[in-house]
N, C-alpha and C positions, 0 to 999 in steps of 0.2 A: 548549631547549624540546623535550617529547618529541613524537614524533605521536601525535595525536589522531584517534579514529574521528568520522566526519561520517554516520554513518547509508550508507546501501544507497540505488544511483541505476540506476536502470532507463533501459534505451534498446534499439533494435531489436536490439542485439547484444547483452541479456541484462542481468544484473543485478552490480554491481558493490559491493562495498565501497570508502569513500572516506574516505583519511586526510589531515587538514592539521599542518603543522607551520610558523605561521604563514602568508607567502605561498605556500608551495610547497604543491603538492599531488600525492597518488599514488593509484592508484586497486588492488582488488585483484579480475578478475572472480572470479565463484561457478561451480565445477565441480561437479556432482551426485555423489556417488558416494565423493568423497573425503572425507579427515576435515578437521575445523575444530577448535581448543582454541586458546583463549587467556583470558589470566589480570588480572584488573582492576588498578591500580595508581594508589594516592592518594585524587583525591581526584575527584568530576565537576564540570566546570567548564563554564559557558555555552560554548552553539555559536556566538553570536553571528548576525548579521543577514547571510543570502545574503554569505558566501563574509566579510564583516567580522568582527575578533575581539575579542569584549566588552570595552570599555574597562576595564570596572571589575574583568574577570577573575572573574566572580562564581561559588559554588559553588550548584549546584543539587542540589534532591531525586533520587534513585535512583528513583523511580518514575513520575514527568512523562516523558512520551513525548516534551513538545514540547524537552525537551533545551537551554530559555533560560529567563533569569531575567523577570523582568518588566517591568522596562524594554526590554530586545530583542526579547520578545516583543509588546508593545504596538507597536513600531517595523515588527516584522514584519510587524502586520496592518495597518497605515498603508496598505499600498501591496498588499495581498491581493484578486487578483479573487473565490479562493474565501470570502473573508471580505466581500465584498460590496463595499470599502472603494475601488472602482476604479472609475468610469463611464464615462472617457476616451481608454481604450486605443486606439489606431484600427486596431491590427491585425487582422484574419478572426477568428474565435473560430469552433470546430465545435461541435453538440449532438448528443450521443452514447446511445446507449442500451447499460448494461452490465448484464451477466449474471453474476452469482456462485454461483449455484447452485441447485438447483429452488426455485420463490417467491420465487425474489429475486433483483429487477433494481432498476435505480435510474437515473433520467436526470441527467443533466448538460453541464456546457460545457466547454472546454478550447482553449487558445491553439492553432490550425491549424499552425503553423509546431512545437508541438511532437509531434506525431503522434500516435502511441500510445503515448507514454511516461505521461502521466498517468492512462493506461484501467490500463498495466504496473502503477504506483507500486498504485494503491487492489485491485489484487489482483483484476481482471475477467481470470473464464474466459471471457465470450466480451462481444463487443461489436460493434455497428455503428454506423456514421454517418448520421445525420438531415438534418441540414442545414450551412450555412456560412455567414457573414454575421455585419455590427456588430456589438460586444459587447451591445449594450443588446435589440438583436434577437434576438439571442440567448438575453440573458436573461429575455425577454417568453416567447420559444418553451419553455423551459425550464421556466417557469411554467404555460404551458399545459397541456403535456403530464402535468405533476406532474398536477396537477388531473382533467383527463380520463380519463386513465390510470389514476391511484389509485396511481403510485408515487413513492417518494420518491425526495430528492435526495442521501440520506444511507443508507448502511445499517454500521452496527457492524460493529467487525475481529472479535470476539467470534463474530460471527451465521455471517461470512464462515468463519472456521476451522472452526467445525461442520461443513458444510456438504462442504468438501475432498474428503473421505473418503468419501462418499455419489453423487460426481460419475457420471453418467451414462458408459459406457464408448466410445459412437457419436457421432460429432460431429454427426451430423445432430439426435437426441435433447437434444445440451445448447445449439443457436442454435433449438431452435424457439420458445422461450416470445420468443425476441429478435424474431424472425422474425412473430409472430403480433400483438406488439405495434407494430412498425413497420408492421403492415399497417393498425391501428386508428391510429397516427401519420397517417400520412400522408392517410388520410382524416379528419382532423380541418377545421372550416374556424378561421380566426381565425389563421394560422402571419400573421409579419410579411412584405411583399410584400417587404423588403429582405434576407429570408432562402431562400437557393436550396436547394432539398430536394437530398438525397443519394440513390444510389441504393442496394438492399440488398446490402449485402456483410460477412456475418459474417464477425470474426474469429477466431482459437480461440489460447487461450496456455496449454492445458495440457500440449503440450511446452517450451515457452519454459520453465514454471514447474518442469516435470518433476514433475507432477500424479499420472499414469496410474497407477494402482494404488498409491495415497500412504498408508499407512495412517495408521488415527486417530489426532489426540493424543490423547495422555495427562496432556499436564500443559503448563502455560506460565508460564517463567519471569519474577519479578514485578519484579527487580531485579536489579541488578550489584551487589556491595560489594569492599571494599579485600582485593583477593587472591585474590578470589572466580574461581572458575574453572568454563569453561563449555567440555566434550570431546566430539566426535561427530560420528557423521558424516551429511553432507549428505544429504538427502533429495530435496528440495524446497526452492523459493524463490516467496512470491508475495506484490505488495505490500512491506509490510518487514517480512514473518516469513521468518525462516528455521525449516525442520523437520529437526530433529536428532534421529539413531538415537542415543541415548546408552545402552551398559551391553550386555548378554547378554541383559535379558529383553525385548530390541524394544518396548523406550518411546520415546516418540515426542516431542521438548519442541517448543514454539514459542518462537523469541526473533526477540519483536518489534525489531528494529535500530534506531527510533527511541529504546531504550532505552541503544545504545550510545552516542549522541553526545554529546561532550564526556569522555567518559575514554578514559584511556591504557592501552592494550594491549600486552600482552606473550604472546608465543606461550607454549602449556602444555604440555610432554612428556606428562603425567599425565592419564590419561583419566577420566571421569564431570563431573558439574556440583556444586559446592559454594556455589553461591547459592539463594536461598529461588523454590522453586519451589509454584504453586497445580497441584492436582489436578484434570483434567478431569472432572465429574461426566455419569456417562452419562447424566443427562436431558439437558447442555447438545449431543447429539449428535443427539436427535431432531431432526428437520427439521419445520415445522410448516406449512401450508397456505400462511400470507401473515405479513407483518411484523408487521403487526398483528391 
């Protein structure tokens, strides 16, 4: 069996690429600055269920991010706090406030014991911590806040990659809209008495992501296919896009990593991209007031 790409795993020391080849696994981190190429091979097969490998072996579409077929998929959210599917965890859960780019912040929960790797994963330039407490408290406060606040729980990768390019260049400039918001947070009443407020401390990952001066995309790639080759070099990494300098004329691709999992890679001597790429159209770079 060959290895297989498993998607891009964020943790305080950066961003990793991760291959399985059955039980064993191997990780590869992400260096900014160097080149990436490698070449599709076969056929894409389910990623299966948390680190399990799809019994039935099954082939999936080139374009599904979620990288499983529908049985593992359904299995997967069985047991999803993000999918609501969980109300008995008894472990801490944090609520977090993240920042992606001006107008756009988004609240949420996240397991405490996993730090900032899920603020990493969804691609927040800047974030802090609200409070810590029960899952269910959690999820009551999380609701609150939505509501109060006027932000969602949700904001599109689409929205997020606009947005990159346009980042403020002062770190005090990109935690204010965080910062102003935790201040109307905290004076909200109705928080759960079993949930303990956090105090302000923004974080910032636009060196983590290697952000600073990122230029715009130009296009993102919509698929892998058989042989398809993808050359360039690293830019940036945030969430699971990678942004790649591909070619002479400094075009900029994003390939989402959720689109690698479940196929077989093979390194590419030959540089450019030879899979179907969509155009960034310069309205999607305006940045607009609010979400809605």
């Amino acid at each position: 069996m060959a290895w297989r790409c498993h998607g891009l795993r964020w943790s305080d020391a950066g961003g990793e690429l991760v291959w399985r080849d059955g039980a064993r696994e191997r990780r590869s981190p992400l260096t900014y600055g160097r080149e990436l190429g490698f070449r599709a091979l076969g056929e894409r097969l389910c990623a299966g269920v948390r680190g399990q490998e799809c019994p039935l072996g099954a082939r999936v579409g080139g374009r599904g991010t979620g990288g499983q077929c529908a049985d593992c998929a359904r299995l997967d959210r069985s047991r999803s706090v993000a999918a609501d599917t969980v109300a008995d965890d008894p472990q801490p859960y944090t609520v977090y406030l993240a920042w992606f780019g001006p107008g756009m912040v988004k609240v949420g929960i996240t397991a405490e014991a996993r730090g900032a790797a899920r603020l990493l994963e969804q691609g927040a330039v800047v974030f802090t911590r609200l409070g810590r407490g029960p899952l269910m408290a959690a999820r009551r406060t999380e609701e609150l806040l939505r509501t109060a606040l006027g932000v969602p729980d949700r904001v599109p990768y689409a929205a997020k990659r606009a947005v990159r390019a346009t980042l403020p260049a002062d770190r005090a400039e990109r935690s204010s809209e965080v910062r102003e918001l935790y201040g109307r947070a905290v004076a909200l009443s109705g928080w759960p008495e079993s949930l303990e407020r956090a105090e302000l401390r923004p974080v910032d990952h636009v060196d983590v992501f290697g952000l600073a001066g990122t230029p715009p995309v130009t296009g993102v790639i919509d698929e892998l296919v058989d042989g398809g080759r993808v050359a360039g070099r690293l830019v940036a990494a945030a969430g699971p896009d990678l942004h790649l300098e591909c070619g002479d004329d400094g075009a900029v691709l994003v390939l989402d990593t959720r689109l690698l999992r479940g196929w077989g890679l093979t390194a590419a001597a030959d540089e450019g991209v030879t899979v179907p790429v969509r155009e960034v159209a310069a309205a999607e770079h305006v940045v607009q007031d609010g979400l809605f």
